[in-house]
C-alpha positions in Angstrom: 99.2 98.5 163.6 101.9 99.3 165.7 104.0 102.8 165.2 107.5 102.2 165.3 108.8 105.5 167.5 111.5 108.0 166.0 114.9 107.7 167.5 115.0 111.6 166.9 112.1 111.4 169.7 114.3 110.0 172.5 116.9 112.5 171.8 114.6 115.4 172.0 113.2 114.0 175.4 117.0 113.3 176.5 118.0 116.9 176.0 114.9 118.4 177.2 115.1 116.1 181.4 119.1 117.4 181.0 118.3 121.0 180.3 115.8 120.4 183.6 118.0 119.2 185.6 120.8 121.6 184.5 118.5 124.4 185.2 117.7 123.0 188.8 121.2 122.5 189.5 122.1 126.0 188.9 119.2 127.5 191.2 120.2 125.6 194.1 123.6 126.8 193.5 122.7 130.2 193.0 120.2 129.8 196.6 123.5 128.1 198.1 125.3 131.2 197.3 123.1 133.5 197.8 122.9 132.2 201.6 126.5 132.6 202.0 127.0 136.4 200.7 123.7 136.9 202.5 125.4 136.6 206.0 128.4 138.7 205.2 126.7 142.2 205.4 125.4 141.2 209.2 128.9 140.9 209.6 130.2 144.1 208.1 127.1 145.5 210.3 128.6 144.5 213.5 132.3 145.4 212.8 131.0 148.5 211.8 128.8 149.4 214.3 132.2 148.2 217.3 133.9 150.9 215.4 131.9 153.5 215.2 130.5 152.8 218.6 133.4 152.5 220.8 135.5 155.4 219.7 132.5 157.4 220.1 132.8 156.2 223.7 129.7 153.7 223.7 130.5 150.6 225.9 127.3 149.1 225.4 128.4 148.0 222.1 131.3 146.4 223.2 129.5 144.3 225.6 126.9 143.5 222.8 129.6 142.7 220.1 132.8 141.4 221.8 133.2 137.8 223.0 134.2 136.9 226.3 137.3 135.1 224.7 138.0 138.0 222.1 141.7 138.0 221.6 143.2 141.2 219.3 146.4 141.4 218.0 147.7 145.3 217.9 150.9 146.5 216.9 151.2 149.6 219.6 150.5 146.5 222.5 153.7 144.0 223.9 151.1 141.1 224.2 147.4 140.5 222.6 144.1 142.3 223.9 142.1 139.8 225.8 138.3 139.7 227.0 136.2 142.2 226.7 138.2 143.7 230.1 140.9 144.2 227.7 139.4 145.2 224.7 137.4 148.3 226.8 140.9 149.3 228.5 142.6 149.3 225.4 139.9 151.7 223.5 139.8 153.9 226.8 143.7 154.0 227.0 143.5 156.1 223.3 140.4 157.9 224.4 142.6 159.2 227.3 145.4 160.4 225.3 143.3 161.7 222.3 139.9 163.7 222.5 137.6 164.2 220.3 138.4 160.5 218.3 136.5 159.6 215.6 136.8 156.4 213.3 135.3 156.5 209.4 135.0 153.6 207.9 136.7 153.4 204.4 136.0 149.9 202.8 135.0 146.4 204.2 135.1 143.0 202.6 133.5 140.0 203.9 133.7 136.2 203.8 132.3 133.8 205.3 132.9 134.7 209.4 135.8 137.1 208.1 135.3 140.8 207.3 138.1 142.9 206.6 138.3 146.7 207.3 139.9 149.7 206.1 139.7 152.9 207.8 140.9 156.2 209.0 141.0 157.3 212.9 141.2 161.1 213.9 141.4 163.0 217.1 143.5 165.6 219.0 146.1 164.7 220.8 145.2 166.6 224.2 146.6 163.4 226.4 149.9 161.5 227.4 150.7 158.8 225.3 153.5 156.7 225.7 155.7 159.0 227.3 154.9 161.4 224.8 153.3 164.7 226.4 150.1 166.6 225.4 151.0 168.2 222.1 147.4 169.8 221.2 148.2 168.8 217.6 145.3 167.1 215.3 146.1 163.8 213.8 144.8 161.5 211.3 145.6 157.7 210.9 145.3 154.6 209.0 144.8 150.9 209.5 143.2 148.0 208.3 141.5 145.0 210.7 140.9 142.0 209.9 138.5 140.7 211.9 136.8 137.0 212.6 132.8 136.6 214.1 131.2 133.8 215.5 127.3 133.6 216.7 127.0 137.1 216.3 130.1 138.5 218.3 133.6 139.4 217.7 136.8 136.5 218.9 139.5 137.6 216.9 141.0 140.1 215.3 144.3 141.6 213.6 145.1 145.2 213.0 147.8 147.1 211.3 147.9 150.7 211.8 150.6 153.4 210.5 152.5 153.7 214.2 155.1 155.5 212.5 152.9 158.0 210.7 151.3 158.7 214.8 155.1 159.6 216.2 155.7 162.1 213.2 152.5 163.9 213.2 153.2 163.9 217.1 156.9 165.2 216.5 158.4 162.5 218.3 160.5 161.5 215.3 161.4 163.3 212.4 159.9 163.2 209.4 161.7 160.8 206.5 163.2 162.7 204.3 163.5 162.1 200.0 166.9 162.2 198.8 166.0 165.4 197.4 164.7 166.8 200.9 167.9 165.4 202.7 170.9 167.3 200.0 168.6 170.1 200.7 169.0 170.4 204.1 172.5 169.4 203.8 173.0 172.5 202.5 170.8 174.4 204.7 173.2 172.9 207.6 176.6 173.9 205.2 175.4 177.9 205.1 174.4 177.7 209.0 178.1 176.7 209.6 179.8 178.9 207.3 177.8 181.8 208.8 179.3 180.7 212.3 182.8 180.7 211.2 182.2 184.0 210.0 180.7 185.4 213.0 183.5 183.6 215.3 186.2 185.3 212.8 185.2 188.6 213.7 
């Protein structure tokens, strides 16, 4: 005699092959993207090694890291940073004009062949720097890079860095003042006047 087979059966079987294939389909994903984050720390690893490297005063690592068609964007330079040429001179040009530079990495996040960068540059300004003379004042900076690899070295990057912040530390411009600040020396100026007319009146 035959057995007639419960529907319920086919069900159970049903939902058992598509909890299978659901659980197959979510490891290769999870592999996929565990391939894709997996790159991003080489990345970080090479940005952060031109850093540190470089304004230490290491030009091995530039010639290891940079591609020969690297072009930077910088917003201290009239036109981009080309070459490896170019990105050495342009390093060497603020090695010049500050000593003792160091660069400390802050934060970095990666994707895909992007990373970008946060950190904080210091050195002493013992160096000419656009016209501005040797001050022998300490100075600390801030930027953020956002750079782009390919094959293992650098082609393109794009910093911003607080310029402004550089000139007033230097003394090259003054500082900018909160409305507070300015009435107060608005009144500093008033007394300095007052005591003039009263020294010109005697």
């Amino acid at each position: 005699m035959l057995r007639r087979r419960r529907p319920g059966r086919k069900r159970k079987t049903a939902f058992a092959l598509t909890g299978i294939s659901a659980a197959v389909v979510s490891a290769l994903g999870f592999r996929r993207r565990r391939a894709k984050t997996g790159a991003a720390p080489d990345n970080k690893a090479i940005i952060r090694q031109l850093f540190e490297g470089t304004w230490a005063g290491d030009p091995d690592v530039t010639d290891r890291y940079v591609a020969p068609t690297y072009i930077g964007y910088e917003p201290s330079q009239e036109s981009p940073i080309e070459g490896i040429d170019g990105f050495k001179a342009f390093i060497q040009r603020f090695r010049d004009s500050f000593s003792n530079t160091h660069v400390t990495i802050e934060e970095q996040i990666a994707e895909d062949d992007t990373v970008a960068t946060r950190w904080t540059g210091r050195g002493t300004h013992t160096g000419e720097i656009s016209g501005i003379a040797p001050t022998g004042k300490d100075v600390t900076i801030t930027g953020v890079s956002i750079s782009r690899i390919e094959n293992g070295k650098l082609v393109e990057d794009h910093t911003t860095w607080d310029t402004l912040g550089l000139l007033v530390q230097l003394g090259a411009i003054p500082a900018i003042r909160t409305p507070e600040q300015q009435q107060e020396h608005f009144h500093e100026h008033e007394h300095e006047h007052e005591h003039e007319h009263e020294h010109q009146a005697y």
